[in-house]
C-alpha positions in Angstrom: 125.6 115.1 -57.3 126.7 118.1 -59.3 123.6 120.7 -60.1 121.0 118.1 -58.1 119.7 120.6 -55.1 118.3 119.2 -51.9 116.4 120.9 -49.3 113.6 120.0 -46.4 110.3 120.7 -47.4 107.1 119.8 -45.2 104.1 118.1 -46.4 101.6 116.2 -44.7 103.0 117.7 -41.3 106.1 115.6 -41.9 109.5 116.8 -42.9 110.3 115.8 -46.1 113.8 115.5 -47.9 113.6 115.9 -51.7 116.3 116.0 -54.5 115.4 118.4 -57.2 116.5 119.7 -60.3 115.0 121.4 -63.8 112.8 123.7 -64.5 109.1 123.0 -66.9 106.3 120.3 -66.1 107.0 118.4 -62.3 107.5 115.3 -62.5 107.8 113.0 -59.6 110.0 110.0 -59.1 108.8 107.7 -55.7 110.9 104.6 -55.1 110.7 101.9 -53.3 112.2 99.2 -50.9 114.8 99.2 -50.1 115.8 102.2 -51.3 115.7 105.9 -51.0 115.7 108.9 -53.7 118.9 108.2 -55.2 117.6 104.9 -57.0 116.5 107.7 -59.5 120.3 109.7 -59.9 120.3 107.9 -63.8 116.7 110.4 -64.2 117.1 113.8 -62.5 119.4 115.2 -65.1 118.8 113.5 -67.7 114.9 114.8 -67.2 115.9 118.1 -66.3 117.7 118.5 -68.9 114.9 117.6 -71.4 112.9 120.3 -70.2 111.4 118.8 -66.6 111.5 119.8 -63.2 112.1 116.9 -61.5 111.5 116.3 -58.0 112.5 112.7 -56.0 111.5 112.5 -52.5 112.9 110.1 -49.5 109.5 108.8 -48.8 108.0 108.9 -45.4 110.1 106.5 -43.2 113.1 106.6 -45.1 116.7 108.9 -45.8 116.3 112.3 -44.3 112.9 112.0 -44.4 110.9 112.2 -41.0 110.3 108.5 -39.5 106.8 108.5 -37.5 107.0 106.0 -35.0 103.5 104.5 -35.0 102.8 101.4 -37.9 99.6 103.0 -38.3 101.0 106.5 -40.1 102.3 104.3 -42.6 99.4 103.5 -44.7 98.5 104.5 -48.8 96.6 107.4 -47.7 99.3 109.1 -45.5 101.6 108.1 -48.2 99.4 109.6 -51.0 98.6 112.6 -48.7 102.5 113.5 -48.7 102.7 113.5 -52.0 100.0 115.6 -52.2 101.3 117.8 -49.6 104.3 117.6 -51.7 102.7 119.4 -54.3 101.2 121.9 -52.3 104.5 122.6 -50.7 106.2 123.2 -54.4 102.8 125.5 -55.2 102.2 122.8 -58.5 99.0 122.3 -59.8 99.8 118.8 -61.4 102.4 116.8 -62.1 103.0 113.5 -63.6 104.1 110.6 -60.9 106.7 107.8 -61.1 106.9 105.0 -59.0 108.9 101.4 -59.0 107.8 99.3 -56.4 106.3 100.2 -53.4 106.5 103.8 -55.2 104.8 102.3 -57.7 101.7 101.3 -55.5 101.9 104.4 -54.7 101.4 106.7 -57.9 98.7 104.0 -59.1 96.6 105.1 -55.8 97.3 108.8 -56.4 96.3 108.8 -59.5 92.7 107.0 -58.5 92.5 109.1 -55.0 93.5 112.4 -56.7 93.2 112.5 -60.9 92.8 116.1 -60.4 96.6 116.6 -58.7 98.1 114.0 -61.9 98.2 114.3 -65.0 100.0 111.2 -65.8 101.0 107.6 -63.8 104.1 105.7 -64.8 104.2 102.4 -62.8 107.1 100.5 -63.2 107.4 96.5 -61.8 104.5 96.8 -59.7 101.2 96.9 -62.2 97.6 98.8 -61.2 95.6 95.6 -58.8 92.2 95.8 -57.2 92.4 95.1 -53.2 92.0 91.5 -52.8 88.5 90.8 -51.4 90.0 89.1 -48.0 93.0 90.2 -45.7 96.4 90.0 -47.6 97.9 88.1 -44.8 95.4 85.8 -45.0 96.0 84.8 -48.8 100.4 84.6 -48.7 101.6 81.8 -48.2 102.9 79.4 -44.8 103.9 76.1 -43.9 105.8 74.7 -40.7 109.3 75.7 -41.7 108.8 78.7 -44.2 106.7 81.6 -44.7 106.4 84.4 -47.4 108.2 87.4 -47.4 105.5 89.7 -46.5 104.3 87.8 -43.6 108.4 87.6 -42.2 108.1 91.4 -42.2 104.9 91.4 -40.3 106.4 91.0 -36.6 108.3 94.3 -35.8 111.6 94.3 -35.0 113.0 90.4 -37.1 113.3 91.7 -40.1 114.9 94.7 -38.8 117.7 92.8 -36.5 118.6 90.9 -39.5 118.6 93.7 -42.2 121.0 96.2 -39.9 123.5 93.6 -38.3 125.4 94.4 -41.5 124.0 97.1 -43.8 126.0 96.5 -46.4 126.1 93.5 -47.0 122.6 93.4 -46.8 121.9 96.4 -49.5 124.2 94.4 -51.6 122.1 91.0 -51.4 118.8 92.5 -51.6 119.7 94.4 -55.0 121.5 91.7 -56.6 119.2 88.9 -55.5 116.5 90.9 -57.5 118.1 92.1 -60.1 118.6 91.0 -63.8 122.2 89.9 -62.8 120.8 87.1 -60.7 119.6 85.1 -63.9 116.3 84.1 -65.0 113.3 83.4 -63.5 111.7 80.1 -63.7 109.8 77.2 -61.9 113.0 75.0 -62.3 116.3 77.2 -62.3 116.5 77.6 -58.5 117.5 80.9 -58.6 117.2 82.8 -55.2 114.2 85.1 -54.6 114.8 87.6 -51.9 110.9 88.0 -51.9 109.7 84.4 -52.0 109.6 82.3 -49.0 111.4 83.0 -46.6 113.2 80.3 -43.8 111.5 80.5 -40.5 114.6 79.5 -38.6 117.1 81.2 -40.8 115.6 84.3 -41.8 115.8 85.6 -45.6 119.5 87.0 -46.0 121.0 83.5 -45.2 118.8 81.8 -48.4 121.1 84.2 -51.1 124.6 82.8 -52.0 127.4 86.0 -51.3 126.7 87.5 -54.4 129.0 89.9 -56.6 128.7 93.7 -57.0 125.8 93.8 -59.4 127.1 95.4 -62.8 125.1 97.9 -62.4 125.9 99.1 -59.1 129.4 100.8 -58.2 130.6 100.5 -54.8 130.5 104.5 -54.1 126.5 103.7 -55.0 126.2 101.1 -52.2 128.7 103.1 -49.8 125.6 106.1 -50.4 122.8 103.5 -49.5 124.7 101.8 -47.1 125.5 105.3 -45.0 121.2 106.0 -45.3 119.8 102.8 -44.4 123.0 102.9 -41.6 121.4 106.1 -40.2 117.9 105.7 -40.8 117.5 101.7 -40.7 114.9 99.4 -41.8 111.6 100.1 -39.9 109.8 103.2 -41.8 109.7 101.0 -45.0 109.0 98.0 -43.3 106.4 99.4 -41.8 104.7 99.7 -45.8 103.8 96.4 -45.2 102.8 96.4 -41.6 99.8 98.1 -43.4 98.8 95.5 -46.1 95.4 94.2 -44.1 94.8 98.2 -43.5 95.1 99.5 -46.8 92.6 96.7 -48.0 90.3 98.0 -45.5 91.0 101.3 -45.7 90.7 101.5 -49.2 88.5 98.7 -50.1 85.3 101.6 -51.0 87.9 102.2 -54.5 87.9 98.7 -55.6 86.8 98.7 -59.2 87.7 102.5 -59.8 89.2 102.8 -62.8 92.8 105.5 -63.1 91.6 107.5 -65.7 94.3 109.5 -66.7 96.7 108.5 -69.0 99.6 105.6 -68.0 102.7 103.9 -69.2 103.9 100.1 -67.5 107.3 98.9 -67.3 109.3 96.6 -65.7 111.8 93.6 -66.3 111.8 90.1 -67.9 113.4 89.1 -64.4 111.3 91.0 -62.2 111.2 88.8 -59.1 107.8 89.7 -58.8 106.8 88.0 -62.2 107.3 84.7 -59.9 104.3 85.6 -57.7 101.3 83.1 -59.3 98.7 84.8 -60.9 100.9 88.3 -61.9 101.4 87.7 -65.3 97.8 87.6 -66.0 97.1 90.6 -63.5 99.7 92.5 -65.9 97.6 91.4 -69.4 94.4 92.2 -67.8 95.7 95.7 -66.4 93.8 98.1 -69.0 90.3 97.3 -67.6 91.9 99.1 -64.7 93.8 101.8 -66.7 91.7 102.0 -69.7 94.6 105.0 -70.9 97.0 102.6 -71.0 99.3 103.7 -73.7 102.1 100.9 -73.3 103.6 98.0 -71.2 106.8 97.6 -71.9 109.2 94.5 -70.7 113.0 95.0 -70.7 114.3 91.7 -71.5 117.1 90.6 -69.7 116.4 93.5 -66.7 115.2 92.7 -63.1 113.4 94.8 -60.1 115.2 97.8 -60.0 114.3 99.0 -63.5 115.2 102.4 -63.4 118.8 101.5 -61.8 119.7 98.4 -63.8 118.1 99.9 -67.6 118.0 103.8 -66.6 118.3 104.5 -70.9 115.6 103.0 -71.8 113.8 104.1 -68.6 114.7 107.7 -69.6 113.1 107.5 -73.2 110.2 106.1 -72.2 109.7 108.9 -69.3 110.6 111.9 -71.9 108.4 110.1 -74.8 105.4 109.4 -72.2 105.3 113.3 -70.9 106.1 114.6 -74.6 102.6 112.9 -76.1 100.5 114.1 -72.9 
């Protein structure tokens, strides 16, 4: 993309691949799975040119960014130290942090572990949770012939055999599936969820119908994914939720800590994760976690990848959020 630099930096003894552009306040945009720094190429100019220098990383594991091999490096606090690192690296004293999905996760626990690095959280899809008081794991859901999502991408190596057989066509059912395009989301519709239950016999591609190019997304925007996930595969973000039971342990001495600095929520009427029971009310009761929380906004008609599928609206809210800081 025209004007939108890229370099190697390192932080947290990892190589790191960022896309940058702007100059004035950092702000930085953390996405999630499956994708890489590009879900946010509607934001970097249009941020930069409001006065931002905005930085969006490959996150450990995935693009050009360096892939440990161990499951273990893959936790919240490596993934918090590198954007910390990342900071470091760019000699910034704050900046405010963006995150959908797993990124998401990600800038809520930056903004508890370091308030005095962030300035501002924006979480979109994914809202501010406690750690659950027993294993993850043990709380998903299982029966003889299904199992959730998170538990198929437990066992190393499945999900990963059936994600790169065809790259392609995967990228394009994973971001449909969850997308606005796919249709509502309700108890009695039927639509597909690509992170429901998935078949243990069938795996979870072979659940979602052959689905069209989502309007949203061109064809030289899944060649780009398709040519990263091509050369870096599935594992590193996979490996996110290798880490579940460890991040509740790991982190379970925060449970209760309140982010207090100031925070926006967003995410989509159709947000595949608004079909997980209990989320709804998790995303109502949210500000006696975030007592700053200045808004939640839901995009009607918009599904997971928020910032892709609604990137105007995205945008305003971004510029209007670090405006009032």
């Amino acid at each position: 993309m025209i004007d939108i630099k890229h370099r190697i930096i390192r932080a947290n003894n990892i190589q790191m691949h960022i896309a940058e552009q702007g100059e004035g306040p950092l702000v930085l945009l953390c996405h999630g799975f499956p994708e890489t720094w590009y879900s946010w190429r509607h934001q970097i100019p249009v941020l930069a040119e409001a006065g931002f220098h905005v930085v969006a990383p490959d996150l450990r594991g995935y693009g050009r960014t360096e892939r440990p091999e161990e499951i273990e490096q893959y936790t919240l606090l490596h993934l918090v130290g590198d954007i910390v690192g990342l900071l470091d690296s760019l000699d910034a004293e704050k900046a405010v942090i963006v995150g959908n999905d797993w990124g998401a996760t990600l800038a809520w626990h930056a903004a508890i572990l370091r308030p005095d690095r962030f300035r501002g959280v924006i979480g979109l899809c994914v809202p501010m949770m406690n750690q659950p008081p027993i294993p993850p794991t043990k709380i998903f859901p299982q029966n003889e012939d299904e199992l959730f999502y998170t538990l198929y991408f437990q066992t190393p190596g499945a999900a990963e055999m059936e994600f790169e057989h065809d790259v392609r066509s995967t990228m394009n059912s994973l971001l449909f599936a969850a997308s606005g395009d796919a249709g509502p989301r309700n108890e009695n519709d039927g639509t597909p969820n690509p992170f429901g239950m998935v078949s243990r016999s069938s795996g979870l591609l072979a659940q979602l119908p052959t689905p069209p190019l989502p309007s949203w997304l061109t064809e030289a925007d899944l060649d780009i994914y398709t040519e990263a996930f091509t050369a870096s595969g599935f594992r590193g973000g996979l490996n996110y939720y290798r880490n579940l039971d460890r991040n509740s342990e790991l982190l379970s001495c925060f449970n209760g800590i309140k982010v207090v600095i100031p925070a926006l929520f967003m995410t989509g009427e159709r947000d595949v994760g608004l079909s997980i029971p209990g989320m709804k009310q998790i995303i109502s009761e949210m500000p006696t976690l975030v007592p700053l929380l200045r808004q939640t906004i839901i995009l009607p008609g918009c599904g997971h990848w928020i910032q892709q599928e609604r990137p105007q609206e995205v945008n305003a809210a971004i510029i209007s959020f670090m405006r009032n800081l």
